[in-house]
C-alpha positions as CSV (number, residue, x, y, z in Angstrom):
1,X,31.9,18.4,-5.5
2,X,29.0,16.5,-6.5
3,X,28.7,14.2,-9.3
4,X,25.9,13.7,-11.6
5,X,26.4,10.1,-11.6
6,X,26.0,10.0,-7.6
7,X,22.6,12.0,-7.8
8,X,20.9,9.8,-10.2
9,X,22.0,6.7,-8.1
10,X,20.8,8.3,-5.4
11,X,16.9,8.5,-7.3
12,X,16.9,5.0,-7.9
13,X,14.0,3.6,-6.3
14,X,14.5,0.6,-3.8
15,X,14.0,-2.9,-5.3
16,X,15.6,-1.7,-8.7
17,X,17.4,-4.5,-9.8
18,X,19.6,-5.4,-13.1
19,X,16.9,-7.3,-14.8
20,X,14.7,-4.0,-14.7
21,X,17.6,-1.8,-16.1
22,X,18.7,-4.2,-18.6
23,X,14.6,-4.5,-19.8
24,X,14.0,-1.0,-20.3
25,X,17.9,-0.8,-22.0
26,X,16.6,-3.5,-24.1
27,X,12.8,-2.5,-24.8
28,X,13.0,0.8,-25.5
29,X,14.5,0.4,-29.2
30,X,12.0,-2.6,-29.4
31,X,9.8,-0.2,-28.7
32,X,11.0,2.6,-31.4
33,X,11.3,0.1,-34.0
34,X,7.6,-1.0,-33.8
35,X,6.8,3.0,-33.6
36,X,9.0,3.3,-36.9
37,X,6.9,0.2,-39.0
38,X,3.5,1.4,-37.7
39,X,4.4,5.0,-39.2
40,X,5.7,2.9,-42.4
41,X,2.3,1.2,-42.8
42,X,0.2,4.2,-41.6
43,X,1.7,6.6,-44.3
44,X,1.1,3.5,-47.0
45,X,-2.0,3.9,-49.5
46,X,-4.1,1.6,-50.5
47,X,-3.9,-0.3,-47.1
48,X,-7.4,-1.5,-45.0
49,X,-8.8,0.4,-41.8
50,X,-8.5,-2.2,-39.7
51,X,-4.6,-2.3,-40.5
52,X,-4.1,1.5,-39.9
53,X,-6.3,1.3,-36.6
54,X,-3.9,-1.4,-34.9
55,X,-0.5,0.7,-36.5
56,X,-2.0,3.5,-34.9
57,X,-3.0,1.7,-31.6
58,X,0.2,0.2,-31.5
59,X,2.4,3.3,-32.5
60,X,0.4,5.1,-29.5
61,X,0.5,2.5,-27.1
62,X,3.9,1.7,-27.3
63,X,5.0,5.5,-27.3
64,X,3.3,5.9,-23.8
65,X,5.2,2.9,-22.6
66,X,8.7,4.2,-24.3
67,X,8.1,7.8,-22.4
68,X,7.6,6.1,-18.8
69,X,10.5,3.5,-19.5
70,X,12.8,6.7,-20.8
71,X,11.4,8.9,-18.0
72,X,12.8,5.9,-15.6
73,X,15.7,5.5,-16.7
74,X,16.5,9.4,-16.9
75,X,15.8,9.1,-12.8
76,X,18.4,6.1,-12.4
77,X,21.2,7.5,-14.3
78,X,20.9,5.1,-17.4
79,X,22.2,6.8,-20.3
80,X,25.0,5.3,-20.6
81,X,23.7,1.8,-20.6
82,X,21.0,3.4,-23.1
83,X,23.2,4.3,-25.8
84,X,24.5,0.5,-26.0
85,X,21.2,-0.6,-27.1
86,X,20.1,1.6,-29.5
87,X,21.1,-0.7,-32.6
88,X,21.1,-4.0,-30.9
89,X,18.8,-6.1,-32.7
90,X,16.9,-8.3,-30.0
91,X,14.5,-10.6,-29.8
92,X,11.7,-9.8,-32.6
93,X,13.8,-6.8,-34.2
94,X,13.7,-6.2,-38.0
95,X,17.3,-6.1,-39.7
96,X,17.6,-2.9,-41.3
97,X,17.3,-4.3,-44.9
98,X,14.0,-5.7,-44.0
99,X,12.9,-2.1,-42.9
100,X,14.0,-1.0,-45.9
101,X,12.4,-3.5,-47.7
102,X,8.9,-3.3,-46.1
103,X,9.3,1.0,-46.5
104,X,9.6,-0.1,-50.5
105,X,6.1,-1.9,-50.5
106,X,3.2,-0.4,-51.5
107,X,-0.6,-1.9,-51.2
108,X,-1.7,-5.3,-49.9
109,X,1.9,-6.0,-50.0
110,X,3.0,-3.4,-47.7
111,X,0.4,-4.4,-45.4
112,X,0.5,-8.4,-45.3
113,X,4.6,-7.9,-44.6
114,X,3.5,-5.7,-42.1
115,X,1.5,-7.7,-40.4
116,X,3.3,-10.7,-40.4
117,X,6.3,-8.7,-39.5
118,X,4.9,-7.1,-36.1
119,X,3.5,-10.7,-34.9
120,X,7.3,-12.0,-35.2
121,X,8.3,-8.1,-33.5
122,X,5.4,-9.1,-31.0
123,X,6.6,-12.4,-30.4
124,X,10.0,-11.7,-29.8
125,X,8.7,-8.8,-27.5
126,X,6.7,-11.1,-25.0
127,X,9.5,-13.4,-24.7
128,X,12.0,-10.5,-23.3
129,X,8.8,-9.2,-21.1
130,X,8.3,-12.6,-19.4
131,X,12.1,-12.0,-18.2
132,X,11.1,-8.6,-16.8
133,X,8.2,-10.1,-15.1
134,X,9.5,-13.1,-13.3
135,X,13.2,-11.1,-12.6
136,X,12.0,-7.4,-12.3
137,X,12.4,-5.6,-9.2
138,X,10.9,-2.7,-9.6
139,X,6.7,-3.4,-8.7
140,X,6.0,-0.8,-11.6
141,X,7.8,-1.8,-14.6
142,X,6.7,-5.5,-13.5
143,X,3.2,-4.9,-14.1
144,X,4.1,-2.7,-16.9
145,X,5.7,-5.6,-18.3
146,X,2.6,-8.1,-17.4
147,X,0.2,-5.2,-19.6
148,X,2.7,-5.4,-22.6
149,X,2.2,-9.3,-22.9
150,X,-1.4,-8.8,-22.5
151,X,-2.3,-6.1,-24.9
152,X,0.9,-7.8,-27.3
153,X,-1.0,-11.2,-26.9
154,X,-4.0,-9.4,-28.4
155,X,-2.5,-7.7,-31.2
156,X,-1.0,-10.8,-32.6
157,X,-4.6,-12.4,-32.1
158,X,-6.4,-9.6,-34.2
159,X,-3.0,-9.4,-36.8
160,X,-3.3,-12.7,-37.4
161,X,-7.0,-12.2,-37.9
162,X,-6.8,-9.4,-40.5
163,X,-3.9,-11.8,-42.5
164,X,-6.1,-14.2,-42.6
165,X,-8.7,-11.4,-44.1
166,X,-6.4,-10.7,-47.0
């Protein structure tokens, strides 16, 4: 009788290491969070366009990247290493009273807490993606990694730009 367990080892690419499993365990609920306060600040009035575009930039871009690092870890049998990470609050990660806090803002305020909370989300991001970059195993989720600190190292450029605006 075959196992489940056996056939999703079996799909897991060559060169796979622990550092790649344990990245996408840990990034995809950095991922989801940053999702969940761009929707926050995109359903918000009385916030600028310039916010909403890089909410809406980062909610998309950071979706794409959670459905290839979900749709990998679906081939190597993760889902039990999945599941331990899903309220583990990582490098970067909001507290759940802080989320509830910045959902209770409304305005500029919504907005400048926004901001100022995904460059410390960002932050804490690029500092778990260097580990996936100089540990990784897996060619593709390497350079994934390499993009996130790229386009994240932007973001916090332009976010700090637009608080500086306010």
């Amino acid at each position: 009788m075959s196992t489940s367990q056996g056939t999703a080892a079996s799909a897991v690419p060559t060169g796979v290491n622990q550092v790649d499993m344990h990245f996408i365990a840990m990034m995809t609920p950095h991922h989801e969070q940053a999702v969940q306060m761009s929707d926050i600040v995109l359903a918000a009035q009385d916030v600028s366009p310039q916010t909403k575009d890089i909410a809406q930039r980062i909610k998309d871009g950071q979706q794409t990247e959670i459905d290839q690092m979900l749709e990998w870890a679906d081939q190597w049998g993760m889902s039990s290493m999945m599941s331990g990470h899903s309220m583990h609050v990582a490098n970067g990660m909001l507290t759940a009273d802080q989320l509830a806090t910045l959902e209770s803002l409304t305005g500029p305020e919504v907005e400048r807490v926004f901001l100022e909370q995904m460059i410390y989300h960002h932050e804490g991001a690029m500092a778990m993606t260097q580990g996936e970059v100089d540990g990784g195993g897996f060619t593709e989720l390497t350079e994934l990694a390499q993009y996130m600190i790229e386009i994240q190292s932007a973001e916090v450029i332009e976010m700090n730009g637009l608080l500086i605006a306010l």
